[in-house]
Structure formats: C-alpha cells, structure tokens
N, C-alpha and C positions, 0 to 999 in steps of 0.2 A: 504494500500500500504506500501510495505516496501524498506528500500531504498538497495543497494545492499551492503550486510553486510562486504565487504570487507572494503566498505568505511562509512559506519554507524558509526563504534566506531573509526573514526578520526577526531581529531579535527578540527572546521571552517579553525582554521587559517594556519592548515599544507594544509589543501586542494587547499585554497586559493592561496596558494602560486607556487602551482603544476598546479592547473585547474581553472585561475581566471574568466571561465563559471561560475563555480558555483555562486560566487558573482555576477555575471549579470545578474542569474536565480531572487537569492533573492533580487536582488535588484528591479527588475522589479516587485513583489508582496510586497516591501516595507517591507525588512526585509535587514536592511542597517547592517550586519557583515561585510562589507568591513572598513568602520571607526571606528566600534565597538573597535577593538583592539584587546577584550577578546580571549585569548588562551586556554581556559579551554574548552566552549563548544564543543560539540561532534555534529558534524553531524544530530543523528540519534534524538538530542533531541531539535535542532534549529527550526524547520517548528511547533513542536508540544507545544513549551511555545511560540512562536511570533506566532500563530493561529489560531484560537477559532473555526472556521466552520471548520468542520471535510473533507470537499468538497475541500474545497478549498487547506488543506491541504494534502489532496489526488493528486490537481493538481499539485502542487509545487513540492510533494515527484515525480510524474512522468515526469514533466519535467527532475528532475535531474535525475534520471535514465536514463532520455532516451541520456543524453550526459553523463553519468561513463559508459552505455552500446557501445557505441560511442567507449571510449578510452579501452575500456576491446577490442571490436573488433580489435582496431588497434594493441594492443598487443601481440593477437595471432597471426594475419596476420605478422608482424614484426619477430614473434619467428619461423612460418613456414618458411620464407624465407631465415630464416640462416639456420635452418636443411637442405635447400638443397643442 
C-alpha cells in the first residue's frame, strides 16, 4: 500500500497540524507522533520504522488514505463549486 504521494513526502508535523486525523489514526495503532515533537519525519517513512508486521502496516497506511482521500474529495467538490 502506498500512501497518496501528495502527502507521503510531508512531514508528521506539517500534517499534523493541517489534519490532526492523522494523529488519531496513529495514535490509535500506538505510534504517538502527536508528542513526538520531531519535524523531520516524513509521512511516507513513519508506519514503516514504528512497524515490523508488514499487515498491519498495510492497515495503518489505508486507514490514512482513506481520510487524505476524504479531504482530496472535498477539495474538488469545493473547486467545482466556484467554477460555477
């Protein structure tokens, strides 16, 4: 599974800050970057060093997809409705 590469090479903590989902996702499979602090990691490398079962890290990566697919919908939806 891959996460949607818009938001893959963003860091935890800009994400964080934008979709505090996502810390709720990780926090729920015990991967606490909400208190972390760290700014450096990236998204796309957080599920795969906090880990080890490739399964599990499959669920995690598609929970989060399935809420940036969420906000990518509402985005479009938002941008058709000023074109009209």
């Amino acid at each position: 599974m891959v996460l949607l590469e818009k938001y893959a090479q963003m860091t935890v903590s800009s994400l964080l800050a934008d979709h505090p989902q996502i810390g709720v996702i990780l926090e729920k499979h015990r991967i606490d970057c909400v208190s972390c602090g760290s700014s450096s990691c990236l998204l796309k490398n957080v599920v795969a060093q906090h880990t080890y079962d490739p399964r599990r890290a499959a669920q995690i990566e598609a929970e989060i997809n399935v809420y940036l697919a969420g906000i990518e919908d509402e985005l479009t939806a938002e941008h058709a409705e000023k074109r009209q």
